[in-house]
Structure formats: C-alpha cells, structure tokens
Residue frames as qw, qx, qy, qz and C-alpha x, y, z in Angstrom:
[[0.510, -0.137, 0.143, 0.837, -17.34, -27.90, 17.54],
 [0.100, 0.755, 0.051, -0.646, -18.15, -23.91, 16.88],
 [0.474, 0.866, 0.148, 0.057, -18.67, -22.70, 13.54],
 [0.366, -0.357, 0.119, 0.851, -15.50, -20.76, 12.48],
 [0.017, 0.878, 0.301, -0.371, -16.27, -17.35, 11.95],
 [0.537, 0.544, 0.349, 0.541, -15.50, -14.55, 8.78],
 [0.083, -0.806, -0.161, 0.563, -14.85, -11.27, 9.85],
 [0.547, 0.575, 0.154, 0.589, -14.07, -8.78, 6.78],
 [0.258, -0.724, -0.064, 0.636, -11.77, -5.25, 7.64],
 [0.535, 0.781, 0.293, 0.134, -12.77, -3.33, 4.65],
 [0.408, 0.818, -0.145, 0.378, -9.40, -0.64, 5.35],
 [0.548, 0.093, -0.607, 0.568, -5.97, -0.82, 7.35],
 [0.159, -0.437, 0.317, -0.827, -7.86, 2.02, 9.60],
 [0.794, -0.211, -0.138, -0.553, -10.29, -0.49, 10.94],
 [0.461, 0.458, -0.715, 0.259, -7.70, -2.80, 12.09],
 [0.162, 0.238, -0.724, 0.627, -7.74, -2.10, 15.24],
 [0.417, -0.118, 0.261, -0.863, -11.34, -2.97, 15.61],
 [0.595, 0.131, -0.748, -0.265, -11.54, -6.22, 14.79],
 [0.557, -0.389, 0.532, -0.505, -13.42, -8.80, 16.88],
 [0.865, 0.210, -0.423, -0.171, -12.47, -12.02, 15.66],
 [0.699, -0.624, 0.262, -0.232, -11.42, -14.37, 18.51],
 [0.307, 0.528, -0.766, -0.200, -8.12, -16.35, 18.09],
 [0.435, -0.231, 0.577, 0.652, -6.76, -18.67, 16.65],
 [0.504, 0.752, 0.300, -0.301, -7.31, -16.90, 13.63],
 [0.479, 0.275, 0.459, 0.696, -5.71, -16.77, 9.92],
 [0.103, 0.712, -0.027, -0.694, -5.23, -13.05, 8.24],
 [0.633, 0.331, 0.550, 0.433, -5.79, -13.42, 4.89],
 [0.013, -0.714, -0.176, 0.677, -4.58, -10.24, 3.23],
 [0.528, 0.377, 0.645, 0.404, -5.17, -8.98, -0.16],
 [0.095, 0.743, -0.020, -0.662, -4.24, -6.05, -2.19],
 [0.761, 0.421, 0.479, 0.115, -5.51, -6.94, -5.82],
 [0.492, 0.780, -0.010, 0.387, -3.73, -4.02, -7.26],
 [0.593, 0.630, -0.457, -0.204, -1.09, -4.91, -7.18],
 [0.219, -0.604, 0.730, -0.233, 0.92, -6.93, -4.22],
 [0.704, -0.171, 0.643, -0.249, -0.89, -9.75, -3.32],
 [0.802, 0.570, -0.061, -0.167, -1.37, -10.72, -7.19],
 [0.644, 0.519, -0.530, 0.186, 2.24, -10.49, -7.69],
 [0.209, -0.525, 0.817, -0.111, 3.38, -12.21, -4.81],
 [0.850, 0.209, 0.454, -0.166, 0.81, -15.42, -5.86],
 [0.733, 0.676, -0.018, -0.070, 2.44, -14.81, -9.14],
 [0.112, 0.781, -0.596, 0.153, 5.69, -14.23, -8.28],
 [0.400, -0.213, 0.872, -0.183, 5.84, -17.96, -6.50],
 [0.857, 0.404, 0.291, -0.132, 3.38, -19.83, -8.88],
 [0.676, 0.708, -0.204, -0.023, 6.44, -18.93, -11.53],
 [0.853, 0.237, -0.228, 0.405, 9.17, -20.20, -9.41],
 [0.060, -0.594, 0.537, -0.596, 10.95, -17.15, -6.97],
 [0.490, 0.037, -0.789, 0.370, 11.90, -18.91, -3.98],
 [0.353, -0.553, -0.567, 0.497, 10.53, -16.31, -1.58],
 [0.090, 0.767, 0.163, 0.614, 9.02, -12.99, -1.23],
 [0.526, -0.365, -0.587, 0.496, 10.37, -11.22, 1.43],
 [0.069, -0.849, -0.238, -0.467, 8.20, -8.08, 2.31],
 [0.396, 0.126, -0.255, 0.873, 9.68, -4.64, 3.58],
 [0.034, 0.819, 0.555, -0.140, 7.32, -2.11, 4.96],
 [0.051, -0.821, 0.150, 0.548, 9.58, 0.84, 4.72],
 [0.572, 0.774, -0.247, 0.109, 11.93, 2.18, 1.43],
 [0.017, 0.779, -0.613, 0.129, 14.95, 2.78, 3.31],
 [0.703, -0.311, 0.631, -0.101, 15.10, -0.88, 4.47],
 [0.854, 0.427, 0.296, -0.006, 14.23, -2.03, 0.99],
 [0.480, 0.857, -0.162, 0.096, 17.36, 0.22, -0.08],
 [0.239, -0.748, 0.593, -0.175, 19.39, -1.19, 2.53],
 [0.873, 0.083, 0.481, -0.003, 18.85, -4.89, 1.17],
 [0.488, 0.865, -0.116, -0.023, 19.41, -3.59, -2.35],
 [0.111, -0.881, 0.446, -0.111, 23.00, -3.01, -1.00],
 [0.459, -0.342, 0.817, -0.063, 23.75, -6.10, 0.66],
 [0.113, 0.191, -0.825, -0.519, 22.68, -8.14, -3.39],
 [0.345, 0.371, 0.845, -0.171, 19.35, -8.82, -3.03],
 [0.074, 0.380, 0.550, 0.740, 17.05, -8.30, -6.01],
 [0.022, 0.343, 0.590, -0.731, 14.05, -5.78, -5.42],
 [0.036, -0.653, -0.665, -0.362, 10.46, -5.18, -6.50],
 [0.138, -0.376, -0.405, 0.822, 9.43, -1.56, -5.01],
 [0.065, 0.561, 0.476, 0.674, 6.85, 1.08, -5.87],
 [0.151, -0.408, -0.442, 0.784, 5.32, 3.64, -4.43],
 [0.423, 0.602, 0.121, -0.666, 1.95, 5.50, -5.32],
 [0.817, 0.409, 0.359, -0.188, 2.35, 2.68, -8.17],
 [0.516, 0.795, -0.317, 0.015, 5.75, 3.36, -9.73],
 [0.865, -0.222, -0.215, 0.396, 8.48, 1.38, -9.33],
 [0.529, -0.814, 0.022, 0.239, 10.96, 3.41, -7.18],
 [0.177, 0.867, -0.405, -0.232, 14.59, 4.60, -8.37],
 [0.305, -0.570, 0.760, -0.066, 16.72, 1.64, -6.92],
 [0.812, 0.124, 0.505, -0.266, 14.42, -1.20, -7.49],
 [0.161, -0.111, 0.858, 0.475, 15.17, -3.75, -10.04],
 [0.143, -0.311, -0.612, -0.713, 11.33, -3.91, -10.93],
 [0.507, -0.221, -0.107, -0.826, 7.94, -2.95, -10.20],
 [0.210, -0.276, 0.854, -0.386, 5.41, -4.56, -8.94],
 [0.626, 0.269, -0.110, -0.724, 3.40, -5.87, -11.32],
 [0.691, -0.425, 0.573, -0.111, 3.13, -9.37, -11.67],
 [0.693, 0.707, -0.138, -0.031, 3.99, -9.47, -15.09],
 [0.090, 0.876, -0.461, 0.112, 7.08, -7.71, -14.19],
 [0.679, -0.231, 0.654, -0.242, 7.87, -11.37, -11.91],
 [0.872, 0.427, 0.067, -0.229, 8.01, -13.51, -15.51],
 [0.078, 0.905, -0.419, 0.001, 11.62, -13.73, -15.76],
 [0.865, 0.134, -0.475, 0.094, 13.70, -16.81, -15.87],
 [0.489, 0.367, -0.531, 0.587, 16.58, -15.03, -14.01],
 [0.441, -0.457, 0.167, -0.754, 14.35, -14.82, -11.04],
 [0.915, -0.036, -0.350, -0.198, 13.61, -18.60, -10.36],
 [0.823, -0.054, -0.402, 0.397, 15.06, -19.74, -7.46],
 [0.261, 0.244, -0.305, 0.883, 15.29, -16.30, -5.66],
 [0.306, -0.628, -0.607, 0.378, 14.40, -14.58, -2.98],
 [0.292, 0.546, 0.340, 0.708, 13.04, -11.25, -3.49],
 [0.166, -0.201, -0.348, 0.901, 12.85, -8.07, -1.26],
 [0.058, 0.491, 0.782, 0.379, 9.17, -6.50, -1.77],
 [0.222, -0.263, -0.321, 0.883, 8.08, -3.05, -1.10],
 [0.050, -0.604, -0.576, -0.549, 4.50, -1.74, -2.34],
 [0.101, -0.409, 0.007, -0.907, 2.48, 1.45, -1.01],
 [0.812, -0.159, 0.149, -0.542, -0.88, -0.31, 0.97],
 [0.838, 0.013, -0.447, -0.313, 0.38, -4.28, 0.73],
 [0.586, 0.225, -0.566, 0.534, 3.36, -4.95, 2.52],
 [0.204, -0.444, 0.422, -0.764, 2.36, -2.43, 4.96],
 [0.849, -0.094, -0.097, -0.511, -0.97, -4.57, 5.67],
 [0.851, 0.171, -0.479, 0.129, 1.43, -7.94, 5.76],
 [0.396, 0.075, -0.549, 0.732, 3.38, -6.49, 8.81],
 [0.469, -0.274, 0.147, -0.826, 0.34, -5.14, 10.28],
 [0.748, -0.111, -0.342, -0.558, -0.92, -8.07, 10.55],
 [0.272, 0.413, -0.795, 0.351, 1.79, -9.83, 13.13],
 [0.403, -0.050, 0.786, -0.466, -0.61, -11.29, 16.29],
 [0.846, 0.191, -0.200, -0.455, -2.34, -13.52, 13.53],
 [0.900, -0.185, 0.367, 0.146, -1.89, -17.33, 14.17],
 [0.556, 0.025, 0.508, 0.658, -0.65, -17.54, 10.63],
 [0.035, 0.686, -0.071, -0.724, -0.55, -14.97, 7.55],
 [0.662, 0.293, 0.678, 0.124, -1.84, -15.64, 4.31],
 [0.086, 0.454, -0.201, -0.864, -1.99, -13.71, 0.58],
 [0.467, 0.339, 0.811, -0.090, -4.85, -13.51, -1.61],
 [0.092, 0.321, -0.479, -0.812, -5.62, -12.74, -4.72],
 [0.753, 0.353, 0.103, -0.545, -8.46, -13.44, -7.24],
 [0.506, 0.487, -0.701, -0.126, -5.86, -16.06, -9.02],
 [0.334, 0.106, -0.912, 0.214, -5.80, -18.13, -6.05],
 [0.469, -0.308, 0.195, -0.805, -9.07, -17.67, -5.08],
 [0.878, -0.155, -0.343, -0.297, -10.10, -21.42, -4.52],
 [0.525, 0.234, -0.651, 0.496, -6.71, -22.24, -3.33],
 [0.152, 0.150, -0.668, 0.713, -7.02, -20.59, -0.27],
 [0.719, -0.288, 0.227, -0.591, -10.41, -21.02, 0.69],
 [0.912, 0.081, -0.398, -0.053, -9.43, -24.68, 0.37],
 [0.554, 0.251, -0.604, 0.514, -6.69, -23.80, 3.01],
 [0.449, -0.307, 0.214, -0.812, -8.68, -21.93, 5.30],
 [0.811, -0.364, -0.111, -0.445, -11.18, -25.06, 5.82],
 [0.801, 0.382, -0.428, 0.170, -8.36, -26.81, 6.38],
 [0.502, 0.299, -0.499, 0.641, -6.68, -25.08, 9.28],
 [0.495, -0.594, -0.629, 0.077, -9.82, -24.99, 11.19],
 [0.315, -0.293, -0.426, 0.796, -9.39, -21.52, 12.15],
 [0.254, 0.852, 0.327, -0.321, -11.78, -18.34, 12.65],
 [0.530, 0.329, 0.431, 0.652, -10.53, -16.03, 9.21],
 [0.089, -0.761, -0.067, 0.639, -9.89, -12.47, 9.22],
 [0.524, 0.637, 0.331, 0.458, -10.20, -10.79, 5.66],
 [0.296, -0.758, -0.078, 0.576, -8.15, -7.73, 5.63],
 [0.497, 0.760, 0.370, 0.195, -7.68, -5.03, 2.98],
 [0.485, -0.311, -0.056, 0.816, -5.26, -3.17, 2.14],
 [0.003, 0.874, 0.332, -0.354, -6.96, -0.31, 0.63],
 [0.279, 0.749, 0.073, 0.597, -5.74, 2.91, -1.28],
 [0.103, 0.445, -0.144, 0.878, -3.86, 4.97, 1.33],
 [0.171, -0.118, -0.918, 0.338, -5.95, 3.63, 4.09],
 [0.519, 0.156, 0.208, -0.814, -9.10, 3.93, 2.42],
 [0.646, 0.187, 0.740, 0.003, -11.56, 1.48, 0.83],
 [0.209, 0.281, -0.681, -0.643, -11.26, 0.23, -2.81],
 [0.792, 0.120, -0.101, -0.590, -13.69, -1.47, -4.78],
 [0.808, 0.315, -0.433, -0.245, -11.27, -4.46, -5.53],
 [0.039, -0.228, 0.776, -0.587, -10.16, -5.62, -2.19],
 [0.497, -0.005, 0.473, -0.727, -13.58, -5.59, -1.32],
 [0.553, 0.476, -0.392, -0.561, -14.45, -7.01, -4.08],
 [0.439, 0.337, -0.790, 0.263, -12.23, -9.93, -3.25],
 [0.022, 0.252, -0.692, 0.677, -13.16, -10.03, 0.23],
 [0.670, 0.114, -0.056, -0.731, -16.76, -10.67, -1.26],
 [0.761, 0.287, -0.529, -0.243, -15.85, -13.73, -3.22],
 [0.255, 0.166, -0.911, 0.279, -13.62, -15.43, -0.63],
 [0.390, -0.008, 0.552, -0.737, -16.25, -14.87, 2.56],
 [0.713, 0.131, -0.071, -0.686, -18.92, -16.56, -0.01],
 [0.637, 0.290, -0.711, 0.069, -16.81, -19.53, -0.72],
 [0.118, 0.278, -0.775, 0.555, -16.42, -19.94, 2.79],
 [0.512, -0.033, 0.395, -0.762, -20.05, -19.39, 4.40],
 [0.841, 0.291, -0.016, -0.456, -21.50, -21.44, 1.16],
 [0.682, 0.384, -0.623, -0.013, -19.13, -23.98, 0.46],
 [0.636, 0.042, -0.695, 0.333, -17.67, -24.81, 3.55],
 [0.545, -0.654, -0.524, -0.036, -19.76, -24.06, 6.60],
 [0.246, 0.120, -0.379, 0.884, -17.99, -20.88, 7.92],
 [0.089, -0.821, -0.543, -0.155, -20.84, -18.27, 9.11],
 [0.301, 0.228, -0.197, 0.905, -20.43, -14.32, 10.08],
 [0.131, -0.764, -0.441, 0.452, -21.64, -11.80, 12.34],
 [0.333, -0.459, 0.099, 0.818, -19.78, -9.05, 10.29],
 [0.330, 0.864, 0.239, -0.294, -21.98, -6.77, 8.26],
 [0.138, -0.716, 0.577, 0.368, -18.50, -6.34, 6.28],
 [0.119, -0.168, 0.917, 0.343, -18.36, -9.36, 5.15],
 [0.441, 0.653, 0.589, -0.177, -22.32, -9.32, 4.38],
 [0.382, 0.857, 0.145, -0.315, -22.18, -6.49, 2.34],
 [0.039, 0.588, -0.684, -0.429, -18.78, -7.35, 0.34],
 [0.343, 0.259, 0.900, 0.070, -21.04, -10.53, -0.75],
 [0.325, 0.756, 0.442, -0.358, -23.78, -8.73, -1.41],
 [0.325, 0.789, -0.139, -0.503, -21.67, -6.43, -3.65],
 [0.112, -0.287, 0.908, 0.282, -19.82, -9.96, -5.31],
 [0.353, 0.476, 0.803, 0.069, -23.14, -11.49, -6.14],
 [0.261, 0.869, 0.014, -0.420, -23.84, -7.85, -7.90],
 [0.203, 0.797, -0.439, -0.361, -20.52, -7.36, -9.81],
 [0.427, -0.491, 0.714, 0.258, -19.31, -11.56, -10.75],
 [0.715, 0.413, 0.559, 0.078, -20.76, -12.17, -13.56],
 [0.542, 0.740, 0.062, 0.394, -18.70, -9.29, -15.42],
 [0.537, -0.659, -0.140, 0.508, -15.66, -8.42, -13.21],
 [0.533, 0.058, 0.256, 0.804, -14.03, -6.86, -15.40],
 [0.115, -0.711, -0.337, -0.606, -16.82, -4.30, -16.61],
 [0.447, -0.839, -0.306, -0.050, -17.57, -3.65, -12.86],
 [0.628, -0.494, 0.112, 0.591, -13.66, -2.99, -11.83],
 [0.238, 0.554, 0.284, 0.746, -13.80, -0.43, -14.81],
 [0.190, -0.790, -0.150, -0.563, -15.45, 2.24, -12.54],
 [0.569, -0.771, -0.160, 0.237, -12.91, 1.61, -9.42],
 [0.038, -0.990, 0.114, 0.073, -11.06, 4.51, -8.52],
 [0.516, -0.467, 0.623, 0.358, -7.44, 2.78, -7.73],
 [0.589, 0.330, 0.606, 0.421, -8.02, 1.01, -11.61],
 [0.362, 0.812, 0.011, 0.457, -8.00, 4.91, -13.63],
 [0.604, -0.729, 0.285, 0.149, -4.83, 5.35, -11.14],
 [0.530, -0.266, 0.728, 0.343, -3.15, 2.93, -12.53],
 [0.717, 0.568, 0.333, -0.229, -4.73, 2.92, -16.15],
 [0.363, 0.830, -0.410, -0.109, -1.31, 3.90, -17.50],
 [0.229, -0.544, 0.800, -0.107, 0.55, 1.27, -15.62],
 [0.525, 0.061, 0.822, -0.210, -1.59, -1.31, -15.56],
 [0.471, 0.270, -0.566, -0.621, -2.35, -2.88, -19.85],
 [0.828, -0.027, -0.183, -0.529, -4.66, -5.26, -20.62],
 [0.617, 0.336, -0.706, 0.084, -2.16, -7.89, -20.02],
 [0.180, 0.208, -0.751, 0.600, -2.44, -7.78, -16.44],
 [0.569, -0.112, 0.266, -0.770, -5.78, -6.91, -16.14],
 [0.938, 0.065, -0.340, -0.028, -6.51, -10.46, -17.61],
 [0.413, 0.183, -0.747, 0.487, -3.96, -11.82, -15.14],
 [0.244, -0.129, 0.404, -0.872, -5.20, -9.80, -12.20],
 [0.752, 0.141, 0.183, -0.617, -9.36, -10.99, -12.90],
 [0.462, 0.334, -0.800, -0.190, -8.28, -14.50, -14.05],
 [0.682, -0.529, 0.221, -0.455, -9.67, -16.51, -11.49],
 [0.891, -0.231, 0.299, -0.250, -8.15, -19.62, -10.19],
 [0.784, 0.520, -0.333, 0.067, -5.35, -20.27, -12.37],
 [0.197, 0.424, -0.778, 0.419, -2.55, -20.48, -9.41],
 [0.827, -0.231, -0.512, 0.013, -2.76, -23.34, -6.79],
 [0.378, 0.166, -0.448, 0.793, 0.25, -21.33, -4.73],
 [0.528, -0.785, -0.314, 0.081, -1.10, -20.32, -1.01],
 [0.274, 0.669, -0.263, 0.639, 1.22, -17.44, 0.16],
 [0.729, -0.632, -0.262, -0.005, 2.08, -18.02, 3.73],
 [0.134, -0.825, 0.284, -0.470, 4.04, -15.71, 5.88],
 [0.921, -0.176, -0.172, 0.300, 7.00, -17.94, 7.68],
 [0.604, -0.468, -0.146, 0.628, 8.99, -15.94, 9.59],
 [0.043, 0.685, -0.140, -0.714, 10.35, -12.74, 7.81],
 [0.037, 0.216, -0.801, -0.557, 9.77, -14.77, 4.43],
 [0.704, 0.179, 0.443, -0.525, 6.74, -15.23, 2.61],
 [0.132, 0.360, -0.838, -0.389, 6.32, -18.84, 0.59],
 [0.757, -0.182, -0.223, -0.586, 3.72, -20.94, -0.50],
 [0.712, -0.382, 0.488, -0.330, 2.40, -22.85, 2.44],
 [0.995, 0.049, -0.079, -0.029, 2.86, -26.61, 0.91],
 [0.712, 0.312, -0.448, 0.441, 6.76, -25.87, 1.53],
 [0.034, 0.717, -0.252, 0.649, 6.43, -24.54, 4.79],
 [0.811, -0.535, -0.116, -0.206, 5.29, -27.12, 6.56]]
C-alpha cells in the first residue's frame, strides 16, 4: 500500500494549485479565530456549527431563530448574537444548539474546500486528535490555511507545521511539498515557546485588543479537546457522531 501523502496550502490563493491526488481529507485551520472556536464551541456542548460564507445569509438565518456567531475583520458584526471567539462559545444557554457561523478567512476556506472526500477543523487544541483521525481514514491529507485576507499568517502555518510533523514522524505519512517542509522547519524553530514566537505575528497585534490573555492560553493550549470537527453535509460536528 502507498504512503499517504501531506500536501500543505500555505493561503486560500494557492488553492487552486494543489496536487494532492484523491481520496483526500482537507483539514482546515484558521487559529485566529474560527477553527479554535468551532473545536471549542463542540468540546463545550453546541450541537452543531453550521458555517455561512456570506453576511447576508448569516442575516437571513438570524431571522428565521437561529443563534449567530459573526465577525468580520475581527469584530463581531451588528446582528450577531456573539463573536467569534471561543471564549465567547462558554455559555450554558448554548448547549444543545446549533449555531450559524460567519468569520472573515475561516468559513470562507470551509466552503472552499467542497471536492474533498471529507472536511475536517483544526486547531492547536485538538492537535493530536486529529492527526489520530487522519491515520485512521487512510487518506492522502491536504493542510489548508485560511490566512489573513488571502495572505499567509504565521499561525496557520504554524499549525500546519505541527500537524504535517505528527503525521510524517509519528505515523508514516511522507511529502513532496516544500510547504509542508518548510512549515516544519519553522515548528521545530518556534515549539518550544509558542507563545513568545506568535507575539511577532502580524494577524496577533490585529487582534491585540480583541483577543486577552484568556484566549491566548486557550488558543496555544495544546491538546486539551478530543472533539474532531467534521463537515457533514451543511453542518459541521464532531466526527465520533457522524458516523
């Protein structure tokens, strides 16, 4: 049996240039802020995230009683019940719900990603989790980033570092994809102090008002959530109830 294979797509512009051969898993990850809170937002109990790419659609749910997370350019939006922090996702009165989800660079990336076998969400919280699902599902893996505005960030990549290593070293993936070399290359640089090193990306003094220590310790926590995000039809939930 072939190797299965790592590609990394370092920004949403690069998309279309992928050469990873199916069946393949997207695994997509926008550490500030989406993918965090949707791992969070289901590790605490919402039933379902159910991601929007546009506003107006998210404002046309809104309408019809669904709760909503939005933001844009990192604020939460007029309409929205909250933000999209994954703090913001602590809430009792959430549990059991299904939530509408609208972010600048994540969502978009999540519905980009449609001719993937399956669709995954990653995050530096569930980083073990889902390489542990990946070897599992015996398919090639596509890291994809969502980026800043459909450029590269440090902490996507960053991410995109840590998983690929798990994979290659732990569990016998291997890559052709200079991408996914050099987002290792810059994880075996920056993991022994993430935090210090995500001090000097650009998207983190963006957010520096939005985003308090509380999250950042959430956000760079590693491993504390077990929840796989997994894209099931127009609803994303963690994979162990989707089967």
């Amino acid at each position: 049996m072939a190797q299965k294979t790592v590609e990394v797509v370092l920004a949403p512009g690069l998309f279309t240039s992928f050469i990873t051969e199916k069946p393949y898993v997207v695994v997509v990850v926008d550490v500030f802020r989406a993918t965090t809170s949707i791992c969070a937002a289901l590790d605490y109990g919402v039933k379902a995230i159910i991601p929007v790419k546009r506003i107006r659609h998210a404002r046309f749910l809104k309408r019809l009683g669904y709760i909503v997370a939005a933001e844009r350019n990192g604020k939460k939006v007029r309409f929205a019940d909250l933000d999209n922090s994954a703090t913001s996702f602590f809430q009792p009165q959430f549990k059991g719900k299904e939530i509408v989800y609208s972010t600048t660079n994540g969502t978009k990336a999540i519905k980009r990603s449609s001719g993937a076998s399956e669709i995954v969400v990653g995050s530096f919280v569930n980083l073990q989790a889902t390489a542990d699902w990946l070897k599992k599902t015996d398919k090639n893996v596509l890291i994809y980033c969502a980026g800043w505005k459909n450029k590269v960030n440090m902490e996507d990549s960053l991410f995109a570092g840590a998983l690929s290593s798990l994979l290659i070293h732990d569990y016998d993936f291997t890559t052709e994809c200079d991408s996914a070399k050099m987002t290792m290359q810059q994880w075996d640089m920056a993991k022994k102090d993430v935090m210090g090193y995500i001090e000097n990306a650009s998207h983190r003094n963006r957010l520096r008002n939005l985003v308090d220590d509380e999250l950042m310790n959430y956000t760079f926590n590693m491993n504390t959530s077990n929840i796989v995000p997994l894209l099931k039809g127009y609803k994303i939930v963690p994979a162990k109830t989707a089967q």
